[in-house]
CHARMM-style PDB file with segment names, atoms N, HN, CA, C and O in Angstrom:
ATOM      1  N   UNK     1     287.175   7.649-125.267  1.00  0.00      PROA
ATOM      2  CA  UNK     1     286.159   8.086-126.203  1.00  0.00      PROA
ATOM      3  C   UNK     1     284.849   8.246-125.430  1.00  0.00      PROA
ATOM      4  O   UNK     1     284.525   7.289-124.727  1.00  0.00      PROA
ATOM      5  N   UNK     2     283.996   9.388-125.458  1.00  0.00      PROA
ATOM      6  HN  UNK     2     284.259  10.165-126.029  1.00  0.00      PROA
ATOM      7  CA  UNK     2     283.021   9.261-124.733  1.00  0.00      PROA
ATOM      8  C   UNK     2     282.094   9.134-125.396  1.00  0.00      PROA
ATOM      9  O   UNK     2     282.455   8.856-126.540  1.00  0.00      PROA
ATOM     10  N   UNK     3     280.409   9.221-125.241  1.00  0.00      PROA
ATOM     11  HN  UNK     3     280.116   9.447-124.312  1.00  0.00      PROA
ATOM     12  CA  UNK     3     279.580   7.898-125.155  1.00  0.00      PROA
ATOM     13  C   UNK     3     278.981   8.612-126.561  1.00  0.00      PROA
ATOM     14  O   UNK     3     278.623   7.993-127.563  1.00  0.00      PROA
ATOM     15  N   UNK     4     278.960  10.645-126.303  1.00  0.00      PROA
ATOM     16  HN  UNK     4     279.252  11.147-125.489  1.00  0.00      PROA
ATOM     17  CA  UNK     4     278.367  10.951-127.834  1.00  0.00      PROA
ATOM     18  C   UNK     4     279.115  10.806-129.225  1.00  0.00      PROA
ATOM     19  O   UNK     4     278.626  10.794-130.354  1.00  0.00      PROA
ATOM     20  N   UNK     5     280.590  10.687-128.780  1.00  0.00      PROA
ATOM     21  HN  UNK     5     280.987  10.697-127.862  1.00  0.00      PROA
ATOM     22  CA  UNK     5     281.444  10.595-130.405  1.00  0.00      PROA
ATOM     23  C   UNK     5     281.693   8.815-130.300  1.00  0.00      PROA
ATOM     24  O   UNK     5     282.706   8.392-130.856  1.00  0.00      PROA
ATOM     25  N   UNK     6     281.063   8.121-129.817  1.00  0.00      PROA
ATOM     26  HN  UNK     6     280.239   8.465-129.366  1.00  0.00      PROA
ATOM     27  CA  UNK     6     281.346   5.957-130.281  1.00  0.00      PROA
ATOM     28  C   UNK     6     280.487   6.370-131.353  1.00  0.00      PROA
ATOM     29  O   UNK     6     279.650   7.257-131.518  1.00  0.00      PROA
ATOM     30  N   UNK     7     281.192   5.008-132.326  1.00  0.00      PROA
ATOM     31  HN  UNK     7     281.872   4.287-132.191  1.00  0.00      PROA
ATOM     32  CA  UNK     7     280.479   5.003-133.079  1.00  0.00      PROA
ATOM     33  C   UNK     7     278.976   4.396-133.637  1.00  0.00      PROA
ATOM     34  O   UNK     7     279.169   3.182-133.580  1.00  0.00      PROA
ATOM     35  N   UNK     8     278.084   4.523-133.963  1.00  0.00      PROA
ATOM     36  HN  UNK     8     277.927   5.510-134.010  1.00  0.00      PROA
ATOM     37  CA  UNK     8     276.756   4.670-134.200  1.00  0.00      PROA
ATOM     38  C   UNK     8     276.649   3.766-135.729  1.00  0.00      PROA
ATOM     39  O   UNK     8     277.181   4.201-136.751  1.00  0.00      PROA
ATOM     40  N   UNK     9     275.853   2.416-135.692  1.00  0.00      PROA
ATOM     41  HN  UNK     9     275.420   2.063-134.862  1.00  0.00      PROA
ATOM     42  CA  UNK     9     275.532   2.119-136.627  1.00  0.00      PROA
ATOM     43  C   UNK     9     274.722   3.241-137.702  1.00  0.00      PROA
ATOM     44  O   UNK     9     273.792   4.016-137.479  1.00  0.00      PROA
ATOM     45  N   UNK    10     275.507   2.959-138.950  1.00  0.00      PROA
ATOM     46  HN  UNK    10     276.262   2.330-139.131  1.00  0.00      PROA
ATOM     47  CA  UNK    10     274.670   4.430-139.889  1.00  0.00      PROA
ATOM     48  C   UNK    10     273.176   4.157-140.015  1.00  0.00      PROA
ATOM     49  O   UNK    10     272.506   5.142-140.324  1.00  0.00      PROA
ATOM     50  N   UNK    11     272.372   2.736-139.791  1.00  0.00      PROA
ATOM     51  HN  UNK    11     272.916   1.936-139.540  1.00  0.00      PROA
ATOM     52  CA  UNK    11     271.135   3.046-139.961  1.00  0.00      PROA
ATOM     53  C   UNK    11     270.219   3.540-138.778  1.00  0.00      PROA
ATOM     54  O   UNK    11     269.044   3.905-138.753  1.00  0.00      PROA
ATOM     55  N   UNK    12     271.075   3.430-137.920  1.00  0.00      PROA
ATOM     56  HN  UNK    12     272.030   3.133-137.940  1.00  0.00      PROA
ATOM     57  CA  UNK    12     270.251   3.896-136.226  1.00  0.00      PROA
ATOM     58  C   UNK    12     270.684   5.780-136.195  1.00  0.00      PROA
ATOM     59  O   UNK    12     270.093   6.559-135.448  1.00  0.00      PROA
ATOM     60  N   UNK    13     271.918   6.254-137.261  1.00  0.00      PROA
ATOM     61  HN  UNK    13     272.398   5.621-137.869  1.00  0.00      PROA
ATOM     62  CA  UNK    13     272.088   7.236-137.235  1.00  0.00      PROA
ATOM     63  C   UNK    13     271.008   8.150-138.166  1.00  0.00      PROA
ATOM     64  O   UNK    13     270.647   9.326-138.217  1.00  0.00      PROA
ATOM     65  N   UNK    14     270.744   6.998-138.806  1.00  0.00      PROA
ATOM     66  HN  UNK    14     271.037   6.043-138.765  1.00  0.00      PROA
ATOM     67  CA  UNK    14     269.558   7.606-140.312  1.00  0.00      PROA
ATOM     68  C   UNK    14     268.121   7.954-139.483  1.00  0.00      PROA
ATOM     69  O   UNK    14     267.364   8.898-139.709  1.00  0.00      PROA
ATOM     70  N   UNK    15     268.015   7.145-138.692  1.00  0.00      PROA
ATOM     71  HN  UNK    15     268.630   6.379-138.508  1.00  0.00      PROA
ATOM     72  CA  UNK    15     266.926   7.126-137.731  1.00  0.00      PROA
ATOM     73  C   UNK    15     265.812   5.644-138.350  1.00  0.00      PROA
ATOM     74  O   UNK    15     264.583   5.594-138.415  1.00  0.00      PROA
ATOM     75  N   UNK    16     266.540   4.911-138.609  1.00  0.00      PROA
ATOM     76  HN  UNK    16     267.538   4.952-138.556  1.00  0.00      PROA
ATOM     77  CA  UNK    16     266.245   3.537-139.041  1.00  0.00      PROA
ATOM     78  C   UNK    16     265.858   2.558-137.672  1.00  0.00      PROA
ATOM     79  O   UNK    16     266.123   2.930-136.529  1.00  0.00      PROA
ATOM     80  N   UNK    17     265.405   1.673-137.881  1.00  0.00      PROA
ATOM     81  HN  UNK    17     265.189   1.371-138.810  1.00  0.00      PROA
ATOM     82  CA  UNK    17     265.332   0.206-136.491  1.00  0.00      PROA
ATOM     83  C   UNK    17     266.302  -0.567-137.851  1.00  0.00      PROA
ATOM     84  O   UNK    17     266.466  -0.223-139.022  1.00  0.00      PROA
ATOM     85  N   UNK    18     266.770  -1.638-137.121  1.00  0.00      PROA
ATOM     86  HN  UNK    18     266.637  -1.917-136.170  1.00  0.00      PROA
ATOM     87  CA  UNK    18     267.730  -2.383-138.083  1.00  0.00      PROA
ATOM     88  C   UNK    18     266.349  -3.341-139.198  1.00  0.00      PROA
ATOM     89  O   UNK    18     266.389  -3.689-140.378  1.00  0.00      PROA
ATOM     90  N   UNK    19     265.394  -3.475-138.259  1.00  0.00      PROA
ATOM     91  HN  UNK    19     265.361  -3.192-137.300  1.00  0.00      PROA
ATOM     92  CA  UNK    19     264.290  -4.507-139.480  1.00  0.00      PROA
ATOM     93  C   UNK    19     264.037  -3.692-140.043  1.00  0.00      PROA
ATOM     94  O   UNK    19     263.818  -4.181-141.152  1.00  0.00      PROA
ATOM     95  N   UNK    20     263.816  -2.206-140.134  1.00  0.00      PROA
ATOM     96  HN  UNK    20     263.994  -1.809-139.233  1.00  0.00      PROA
ATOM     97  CA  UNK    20     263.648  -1.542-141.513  1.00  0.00      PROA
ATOM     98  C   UNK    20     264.913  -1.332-142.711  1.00  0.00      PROA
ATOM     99  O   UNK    20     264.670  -1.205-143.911  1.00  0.00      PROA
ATOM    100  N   UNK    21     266.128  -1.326-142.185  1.00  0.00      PROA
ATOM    101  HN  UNK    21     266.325  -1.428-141.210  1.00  0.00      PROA
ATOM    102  CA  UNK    21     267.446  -1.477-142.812  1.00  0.00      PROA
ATOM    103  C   UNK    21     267.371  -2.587-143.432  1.00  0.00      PROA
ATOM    104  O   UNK    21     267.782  -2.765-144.579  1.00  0.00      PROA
ATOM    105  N   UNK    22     266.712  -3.620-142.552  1.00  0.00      PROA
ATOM    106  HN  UNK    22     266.378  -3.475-141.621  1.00  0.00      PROA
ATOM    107  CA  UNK    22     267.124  -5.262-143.164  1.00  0.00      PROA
ATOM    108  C   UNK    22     266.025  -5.092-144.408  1.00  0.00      PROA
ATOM    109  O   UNK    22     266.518  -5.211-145.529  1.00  0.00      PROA
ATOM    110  N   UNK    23     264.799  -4.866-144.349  1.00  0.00      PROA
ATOM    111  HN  UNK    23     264.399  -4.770-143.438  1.00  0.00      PROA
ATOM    112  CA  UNK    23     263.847  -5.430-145.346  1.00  0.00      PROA
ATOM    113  C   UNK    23     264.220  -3.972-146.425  1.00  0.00      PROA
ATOM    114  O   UNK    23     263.909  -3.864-147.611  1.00  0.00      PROA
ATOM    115  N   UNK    24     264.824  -3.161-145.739  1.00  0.00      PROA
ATOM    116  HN  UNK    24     265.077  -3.249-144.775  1.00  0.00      PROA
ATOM    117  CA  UNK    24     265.296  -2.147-147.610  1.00  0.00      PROA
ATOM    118  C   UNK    24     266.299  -3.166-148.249  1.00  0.00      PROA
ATOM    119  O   UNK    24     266.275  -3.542-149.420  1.00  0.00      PROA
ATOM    120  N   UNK    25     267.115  -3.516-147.353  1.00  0.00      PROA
ATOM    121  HN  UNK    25     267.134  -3.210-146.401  1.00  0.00      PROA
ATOM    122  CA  UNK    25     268.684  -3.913-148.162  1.00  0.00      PROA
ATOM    123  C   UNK    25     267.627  -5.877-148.740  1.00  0.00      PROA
ATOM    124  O   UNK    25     268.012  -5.862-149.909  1.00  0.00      PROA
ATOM    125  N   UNK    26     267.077  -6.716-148.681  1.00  0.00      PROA
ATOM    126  HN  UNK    26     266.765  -6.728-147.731  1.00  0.00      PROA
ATOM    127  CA  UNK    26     266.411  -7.299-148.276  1.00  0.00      PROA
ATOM    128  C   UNK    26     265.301  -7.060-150.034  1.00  0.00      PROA
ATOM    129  O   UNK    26     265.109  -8.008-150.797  1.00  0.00      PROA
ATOM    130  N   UNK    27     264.995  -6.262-150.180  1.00  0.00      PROA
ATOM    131  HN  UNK    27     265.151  -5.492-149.561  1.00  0.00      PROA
ATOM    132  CA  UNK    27     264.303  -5.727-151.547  1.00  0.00      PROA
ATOM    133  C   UNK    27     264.894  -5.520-152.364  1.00  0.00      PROA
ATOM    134  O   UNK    27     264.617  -6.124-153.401  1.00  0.00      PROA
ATOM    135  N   UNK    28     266.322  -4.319-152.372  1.00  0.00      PROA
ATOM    136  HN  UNK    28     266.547  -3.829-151.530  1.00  0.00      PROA
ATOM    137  CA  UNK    28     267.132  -4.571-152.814  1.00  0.00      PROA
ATOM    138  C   UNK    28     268.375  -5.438-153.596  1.00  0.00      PROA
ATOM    139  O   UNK    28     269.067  -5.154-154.574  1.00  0.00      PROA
ATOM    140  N   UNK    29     268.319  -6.984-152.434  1.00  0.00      PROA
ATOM    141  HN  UNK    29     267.758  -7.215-151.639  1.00  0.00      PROA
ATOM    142  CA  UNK    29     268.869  -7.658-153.448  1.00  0.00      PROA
ATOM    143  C   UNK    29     268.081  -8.637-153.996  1.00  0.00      PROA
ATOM    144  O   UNK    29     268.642  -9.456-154.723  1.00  0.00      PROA
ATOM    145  N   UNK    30     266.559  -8.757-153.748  1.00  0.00      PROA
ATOM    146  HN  UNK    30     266.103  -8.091-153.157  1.00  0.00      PROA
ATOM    147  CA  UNK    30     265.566  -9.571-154.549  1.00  0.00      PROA
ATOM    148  C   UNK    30     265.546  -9.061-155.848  1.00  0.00      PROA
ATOM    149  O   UNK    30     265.489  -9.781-156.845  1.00  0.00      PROA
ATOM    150  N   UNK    31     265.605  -7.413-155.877  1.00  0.00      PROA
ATOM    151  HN  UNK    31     265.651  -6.828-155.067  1.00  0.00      PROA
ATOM    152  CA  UNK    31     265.289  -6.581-157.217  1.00  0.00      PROA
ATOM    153  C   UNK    31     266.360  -7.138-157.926  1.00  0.00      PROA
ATOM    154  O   UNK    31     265.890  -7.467-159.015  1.00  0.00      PROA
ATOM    155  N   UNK    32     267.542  -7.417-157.886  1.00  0.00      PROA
ATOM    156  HN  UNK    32     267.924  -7.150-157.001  1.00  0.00      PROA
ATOM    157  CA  UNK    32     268.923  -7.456-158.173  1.00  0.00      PROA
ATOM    158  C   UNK    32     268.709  -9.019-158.556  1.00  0.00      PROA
ATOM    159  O   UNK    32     269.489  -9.048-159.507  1.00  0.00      PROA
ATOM    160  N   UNK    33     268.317 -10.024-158.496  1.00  0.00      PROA
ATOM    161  HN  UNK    33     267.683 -10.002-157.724  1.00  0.00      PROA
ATOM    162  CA  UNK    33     268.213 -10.974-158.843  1.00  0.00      PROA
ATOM    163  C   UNK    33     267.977 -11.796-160.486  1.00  0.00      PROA
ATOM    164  O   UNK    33     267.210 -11.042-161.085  1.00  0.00      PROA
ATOM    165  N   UNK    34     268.153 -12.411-160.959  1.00  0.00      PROA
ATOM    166  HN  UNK    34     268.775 -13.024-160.473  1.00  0.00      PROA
ATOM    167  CA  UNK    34     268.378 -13.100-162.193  1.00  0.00      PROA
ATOM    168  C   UNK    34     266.940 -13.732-162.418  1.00  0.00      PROA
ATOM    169  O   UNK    34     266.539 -13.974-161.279  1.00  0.00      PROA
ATOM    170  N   UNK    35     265.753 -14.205-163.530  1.00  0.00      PROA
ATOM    171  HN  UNK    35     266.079 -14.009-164.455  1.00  0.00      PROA
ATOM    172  CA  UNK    35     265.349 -15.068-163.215  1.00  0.00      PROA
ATOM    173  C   UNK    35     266.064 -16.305-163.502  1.00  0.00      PROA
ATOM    174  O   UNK    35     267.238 -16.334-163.872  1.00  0.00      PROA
ATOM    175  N   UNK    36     265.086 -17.658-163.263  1.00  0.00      PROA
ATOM    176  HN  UNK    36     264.133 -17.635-162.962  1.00  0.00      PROA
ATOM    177  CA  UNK    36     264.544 -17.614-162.413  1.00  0.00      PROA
ATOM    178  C   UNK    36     264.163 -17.363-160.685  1.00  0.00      PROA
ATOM    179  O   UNK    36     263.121 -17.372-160.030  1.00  0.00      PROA
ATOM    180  N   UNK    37     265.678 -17.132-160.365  1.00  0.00      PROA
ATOM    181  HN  UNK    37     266.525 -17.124-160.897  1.00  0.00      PROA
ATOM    182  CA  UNK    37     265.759 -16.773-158.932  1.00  0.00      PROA
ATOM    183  C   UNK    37     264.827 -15.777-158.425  1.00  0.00      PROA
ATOM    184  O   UNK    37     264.335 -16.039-157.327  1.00  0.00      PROA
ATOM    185  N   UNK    38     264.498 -14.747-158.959  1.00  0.00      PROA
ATOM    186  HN  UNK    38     264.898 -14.534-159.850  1.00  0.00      PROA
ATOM    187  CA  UNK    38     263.892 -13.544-158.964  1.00  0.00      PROA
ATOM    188  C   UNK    38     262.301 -13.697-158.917  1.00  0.00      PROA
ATOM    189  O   UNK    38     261.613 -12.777-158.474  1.00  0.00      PROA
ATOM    190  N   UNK    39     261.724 -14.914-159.400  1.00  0.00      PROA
ATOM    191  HN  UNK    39     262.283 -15.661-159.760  1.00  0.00      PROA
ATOM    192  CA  UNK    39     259.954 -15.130-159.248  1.00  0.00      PROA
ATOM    193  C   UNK    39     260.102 -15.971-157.982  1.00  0.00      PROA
ATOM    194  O   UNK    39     259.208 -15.988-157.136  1.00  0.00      PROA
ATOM    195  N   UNK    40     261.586 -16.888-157.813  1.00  0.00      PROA
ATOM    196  HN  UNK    40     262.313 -16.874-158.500  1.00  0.00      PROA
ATOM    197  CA  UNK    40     261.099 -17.605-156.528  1.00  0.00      PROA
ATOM    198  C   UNK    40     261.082 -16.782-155.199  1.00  0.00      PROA
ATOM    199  O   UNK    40     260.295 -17.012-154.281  1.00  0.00      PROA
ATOM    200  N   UNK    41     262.199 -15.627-155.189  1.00  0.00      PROA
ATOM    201  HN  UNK    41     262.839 -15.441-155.935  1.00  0.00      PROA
ATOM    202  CA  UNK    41     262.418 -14.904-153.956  1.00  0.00      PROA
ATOM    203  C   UNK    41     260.981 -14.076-153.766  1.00  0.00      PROA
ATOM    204  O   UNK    41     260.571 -13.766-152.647  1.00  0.00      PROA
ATOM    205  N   UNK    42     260.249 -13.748-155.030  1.00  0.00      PROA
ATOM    206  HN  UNK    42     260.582 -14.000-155.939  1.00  0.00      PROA
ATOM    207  CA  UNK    42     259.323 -12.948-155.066  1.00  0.00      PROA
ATOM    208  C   UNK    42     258.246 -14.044-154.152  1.00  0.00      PROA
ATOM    209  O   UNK    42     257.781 -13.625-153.092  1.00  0.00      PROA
ATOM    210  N   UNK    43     258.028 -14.915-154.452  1.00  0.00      PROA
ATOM    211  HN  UNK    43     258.406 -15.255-155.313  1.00  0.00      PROA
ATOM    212  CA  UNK    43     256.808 -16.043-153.931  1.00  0.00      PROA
ATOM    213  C   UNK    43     257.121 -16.414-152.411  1.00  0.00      PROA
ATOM    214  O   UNK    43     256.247 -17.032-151.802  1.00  0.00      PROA
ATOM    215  N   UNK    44     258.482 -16.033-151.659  1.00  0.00      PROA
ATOM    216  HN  UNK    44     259.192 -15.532-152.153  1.00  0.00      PROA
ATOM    217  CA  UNK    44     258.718 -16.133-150.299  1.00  0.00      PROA
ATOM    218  C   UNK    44     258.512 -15.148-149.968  1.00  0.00      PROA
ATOM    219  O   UNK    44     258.465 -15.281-148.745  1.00  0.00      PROA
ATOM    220  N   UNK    45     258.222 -13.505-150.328  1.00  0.00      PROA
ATOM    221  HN  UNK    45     258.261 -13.397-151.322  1.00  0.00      PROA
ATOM    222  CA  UNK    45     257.712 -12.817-149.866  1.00  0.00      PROA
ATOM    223  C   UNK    45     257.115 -12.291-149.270  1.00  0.00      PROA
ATOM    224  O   UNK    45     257.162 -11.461-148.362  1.00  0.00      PROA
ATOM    225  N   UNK    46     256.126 -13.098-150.122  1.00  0.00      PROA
ATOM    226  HN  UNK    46     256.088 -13.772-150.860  1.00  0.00      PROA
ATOM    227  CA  UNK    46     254.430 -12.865-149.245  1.00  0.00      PROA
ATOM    228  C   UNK    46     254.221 -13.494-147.787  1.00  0.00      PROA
ATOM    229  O   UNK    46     254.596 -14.580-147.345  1.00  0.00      PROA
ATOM    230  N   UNK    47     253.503 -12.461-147.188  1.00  0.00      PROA
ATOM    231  HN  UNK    47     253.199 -11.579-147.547  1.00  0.00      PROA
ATOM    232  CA  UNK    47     253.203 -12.496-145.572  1.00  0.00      PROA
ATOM    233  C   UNK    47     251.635 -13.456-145.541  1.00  0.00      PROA
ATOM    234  O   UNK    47     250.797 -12.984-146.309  1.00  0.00      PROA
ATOM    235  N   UNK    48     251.316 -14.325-145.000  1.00  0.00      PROA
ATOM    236  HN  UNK    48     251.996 -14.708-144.375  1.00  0.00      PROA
ATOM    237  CA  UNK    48     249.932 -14.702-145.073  1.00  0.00      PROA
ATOM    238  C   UNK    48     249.754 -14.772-143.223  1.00  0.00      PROA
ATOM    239  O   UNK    48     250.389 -15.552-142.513  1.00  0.00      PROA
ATOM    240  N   UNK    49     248.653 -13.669-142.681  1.00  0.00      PROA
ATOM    241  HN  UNK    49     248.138 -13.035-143.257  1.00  0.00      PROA
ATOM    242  CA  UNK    49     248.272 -14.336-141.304  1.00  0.00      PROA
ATOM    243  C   UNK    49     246.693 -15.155-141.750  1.00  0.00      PROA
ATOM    244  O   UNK    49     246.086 -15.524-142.755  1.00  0.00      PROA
ATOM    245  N   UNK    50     246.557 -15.133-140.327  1.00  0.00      PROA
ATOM    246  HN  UNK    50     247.051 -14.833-139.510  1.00  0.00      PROA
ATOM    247  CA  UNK    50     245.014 -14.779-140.142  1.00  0.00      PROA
ATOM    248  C   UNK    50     244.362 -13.789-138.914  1.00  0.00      PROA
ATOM    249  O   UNK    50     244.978 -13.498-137.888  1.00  0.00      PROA
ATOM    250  N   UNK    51     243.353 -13.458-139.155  1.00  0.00      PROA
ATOM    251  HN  UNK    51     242.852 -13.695-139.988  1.00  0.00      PROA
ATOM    252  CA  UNK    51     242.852 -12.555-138.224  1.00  0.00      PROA
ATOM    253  C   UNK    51     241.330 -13.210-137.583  1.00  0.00      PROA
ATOM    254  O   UNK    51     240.382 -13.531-138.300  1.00  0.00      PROA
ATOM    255  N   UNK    52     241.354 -13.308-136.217  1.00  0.00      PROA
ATOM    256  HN  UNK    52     242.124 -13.048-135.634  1.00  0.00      PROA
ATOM    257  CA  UNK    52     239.810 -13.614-135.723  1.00  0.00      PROA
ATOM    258  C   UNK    52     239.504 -12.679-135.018  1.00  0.00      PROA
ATOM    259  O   UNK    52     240.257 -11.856-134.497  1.00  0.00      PROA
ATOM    260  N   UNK    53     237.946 -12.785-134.940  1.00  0.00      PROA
ATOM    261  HN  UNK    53     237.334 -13.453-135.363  1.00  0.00      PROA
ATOM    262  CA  UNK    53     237.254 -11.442-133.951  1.00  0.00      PROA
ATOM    263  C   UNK    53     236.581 -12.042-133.128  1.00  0.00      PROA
ATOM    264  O   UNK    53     235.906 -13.053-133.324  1.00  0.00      PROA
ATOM    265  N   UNK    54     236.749 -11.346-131.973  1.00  0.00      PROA
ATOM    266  HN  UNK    54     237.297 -10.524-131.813  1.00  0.00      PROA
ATOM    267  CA  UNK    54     236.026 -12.174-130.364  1.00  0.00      PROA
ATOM    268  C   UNK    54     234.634 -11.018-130.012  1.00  0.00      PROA
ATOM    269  O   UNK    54     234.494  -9.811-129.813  1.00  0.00      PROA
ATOM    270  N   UNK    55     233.680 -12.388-130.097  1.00  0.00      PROA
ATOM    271  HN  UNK    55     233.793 -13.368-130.258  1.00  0.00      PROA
ATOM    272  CA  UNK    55     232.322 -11.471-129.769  1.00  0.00      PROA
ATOM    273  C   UNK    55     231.410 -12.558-128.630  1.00  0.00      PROA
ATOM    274  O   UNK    55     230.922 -13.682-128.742  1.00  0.00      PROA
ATOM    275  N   UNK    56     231.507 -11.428-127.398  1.00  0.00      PROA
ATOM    276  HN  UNK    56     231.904 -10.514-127.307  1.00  0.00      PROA
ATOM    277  CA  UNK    56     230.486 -12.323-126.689  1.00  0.00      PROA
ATOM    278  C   UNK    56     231.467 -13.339-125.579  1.00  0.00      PROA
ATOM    279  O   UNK    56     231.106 -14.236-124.817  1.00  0.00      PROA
ATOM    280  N   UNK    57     232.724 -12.814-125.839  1.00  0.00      PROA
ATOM    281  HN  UNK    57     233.017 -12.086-126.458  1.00  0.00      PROA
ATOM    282  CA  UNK    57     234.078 -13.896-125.394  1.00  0.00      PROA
ATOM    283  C   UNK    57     234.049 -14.973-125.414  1.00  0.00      PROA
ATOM    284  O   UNK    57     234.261 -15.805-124.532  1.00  0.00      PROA
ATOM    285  N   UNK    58     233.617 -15.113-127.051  1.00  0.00      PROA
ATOM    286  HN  UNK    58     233.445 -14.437-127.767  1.00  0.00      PROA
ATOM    287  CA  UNK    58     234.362 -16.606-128.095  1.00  0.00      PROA
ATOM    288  C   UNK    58     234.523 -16.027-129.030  1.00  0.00      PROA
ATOM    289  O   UNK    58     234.007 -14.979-129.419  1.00  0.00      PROA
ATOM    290  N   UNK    59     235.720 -17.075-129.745  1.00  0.00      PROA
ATOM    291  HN  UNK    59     236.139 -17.926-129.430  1.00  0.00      PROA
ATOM    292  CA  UNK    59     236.342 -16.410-130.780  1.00  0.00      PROA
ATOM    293  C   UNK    59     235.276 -17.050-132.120  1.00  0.00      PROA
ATOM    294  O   UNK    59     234.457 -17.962-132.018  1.00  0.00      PROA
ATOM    295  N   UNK    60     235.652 -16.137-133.502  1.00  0.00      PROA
ATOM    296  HN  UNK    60     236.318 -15.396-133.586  1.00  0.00      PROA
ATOM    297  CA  UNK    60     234.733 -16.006-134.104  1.00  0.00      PROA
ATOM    298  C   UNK    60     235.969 -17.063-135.379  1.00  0.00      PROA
ATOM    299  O   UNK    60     237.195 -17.130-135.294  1.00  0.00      PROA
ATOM    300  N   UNK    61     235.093 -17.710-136.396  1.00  0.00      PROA
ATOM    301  HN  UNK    61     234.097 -17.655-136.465  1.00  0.00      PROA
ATOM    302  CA  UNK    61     236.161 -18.530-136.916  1.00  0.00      PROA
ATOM    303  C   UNK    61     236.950 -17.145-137.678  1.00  0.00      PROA
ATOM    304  O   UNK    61     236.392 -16.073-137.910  1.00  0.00      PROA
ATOM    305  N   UNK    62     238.406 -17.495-137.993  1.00  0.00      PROA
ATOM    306  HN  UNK    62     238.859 -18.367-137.805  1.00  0.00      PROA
ATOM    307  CA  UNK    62     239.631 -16.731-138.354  1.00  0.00      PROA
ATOM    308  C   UNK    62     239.456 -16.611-139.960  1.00  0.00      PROA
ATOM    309  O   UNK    62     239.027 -17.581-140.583  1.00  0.00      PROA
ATOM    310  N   UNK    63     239.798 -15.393-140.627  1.00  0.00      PROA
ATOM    311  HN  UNK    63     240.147 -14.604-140.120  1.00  0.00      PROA
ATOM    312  CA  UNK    63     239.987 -15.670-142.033  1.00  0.00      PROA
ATOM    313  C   UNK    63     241.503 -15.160-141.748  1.00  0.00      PROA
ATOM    314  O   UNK    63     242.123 -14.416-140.989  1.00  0.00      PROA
ATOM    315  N   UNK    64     241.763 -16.324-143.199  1.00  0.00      PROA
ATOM    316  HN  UNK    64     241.259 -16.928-143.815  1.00  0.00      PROA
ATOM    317  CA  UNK    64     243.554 -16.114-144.037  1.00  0.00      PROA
ATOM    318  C   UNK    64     243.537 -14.763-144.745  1.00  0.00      PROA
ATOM    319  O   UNK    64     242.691 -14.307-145.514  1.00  0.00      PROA
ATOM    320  N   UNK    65     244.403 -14.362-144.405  1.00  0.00      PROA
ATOM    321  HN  UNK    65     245.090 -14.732-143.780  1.00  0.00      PROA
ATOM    322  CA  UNK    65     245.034 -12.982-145.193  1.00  0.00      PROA
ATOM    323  C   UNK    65     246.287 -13.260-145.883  1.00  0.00      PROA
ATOM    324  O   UNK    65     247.125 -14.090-145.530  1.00  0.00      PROA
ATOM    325  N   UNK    66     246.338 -12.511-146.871  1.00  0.00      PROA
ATOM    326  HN  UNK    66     245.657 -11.837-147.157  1.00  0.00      PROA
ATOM    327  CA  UNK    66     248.019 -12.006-147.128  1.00  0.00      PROA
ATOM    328  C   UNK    66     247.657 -10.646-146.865  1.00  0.00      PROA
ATOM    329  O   UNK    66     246.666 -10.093-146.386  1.00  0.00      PROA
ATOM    330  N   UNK    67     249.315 -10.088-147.553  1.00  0.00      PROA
ATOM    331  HN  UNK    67     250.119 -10.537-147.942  1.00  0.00      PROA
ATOM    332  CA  UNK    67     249.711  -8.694-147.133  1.00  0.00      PROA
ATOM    333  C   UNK    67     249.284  -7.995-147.922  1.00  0.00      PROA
ATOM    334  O   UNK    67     249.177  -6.815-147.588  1.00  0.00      PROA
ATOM    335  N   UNK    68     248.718  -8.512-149.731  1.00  0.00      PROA
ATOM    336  HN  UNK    68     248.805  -9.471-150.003  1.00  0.00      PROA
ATOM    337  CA  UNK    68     247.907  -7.688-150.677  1.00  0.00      PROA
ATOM    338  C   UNK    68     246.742  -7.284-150.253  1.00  0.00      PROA
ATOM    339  O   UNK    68     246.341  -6.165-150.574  1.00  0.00      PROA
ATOM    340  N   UNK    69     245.904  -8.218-149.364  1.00  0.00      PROA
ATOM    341  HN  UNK    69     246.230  -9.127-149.104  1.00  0.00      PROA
ATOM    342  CA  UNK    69     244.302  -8.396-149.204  1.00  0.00      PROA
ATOM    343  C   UNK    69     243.818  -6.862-148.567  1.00  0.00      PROA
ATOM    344  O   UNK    69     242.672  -6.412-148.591  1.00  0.00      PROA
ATOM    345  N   UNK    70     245.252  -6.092-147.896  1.00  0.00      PROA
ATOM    346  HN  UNK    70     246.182  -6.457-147.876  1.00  0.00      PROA
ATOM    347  CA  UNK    70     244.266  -5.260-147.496  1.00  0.00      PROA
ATOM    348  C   UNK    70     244.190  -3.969-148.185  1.00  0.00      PROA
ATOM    349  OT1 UNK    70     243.318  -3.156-147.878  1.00  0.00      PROA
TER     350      UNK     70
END
């Protein structure tokens, strides 16, 4: 078998990375969920960093984010 007919995961064929495959399929079965299961999967969701800014080369204190804030 040569190297253009092996076979090809279908989401790398879609033109996907697999972490975008994972977090569709990933939404998908949160949506699919019962409550209460369905408010808790929702509340692990959320992404929280923080972000600092360097002025003067020191860092400046950091604020908390989530993924709504911006």
């Amino acid at each position: 078998m040569s190297a253009t007919t092996a076979a090809v995961p279908f989401w790398r064929a879609a033109g996907m990375t697999y972490i975008g495959y994972s977090n569709i399929c990933a939404a998908l079965v949160r949506n699919c969920l019962k409550e209460p299961f369905k408010s808790e999967a929702a509340s692990r969701e959320k992404v929280h960093f923080s972000i600092a800014k360097w002025a003067d080369g020191k860092q400046e204190k950091p604020t908390v984010r989530t993924e709504s804030d911006e």
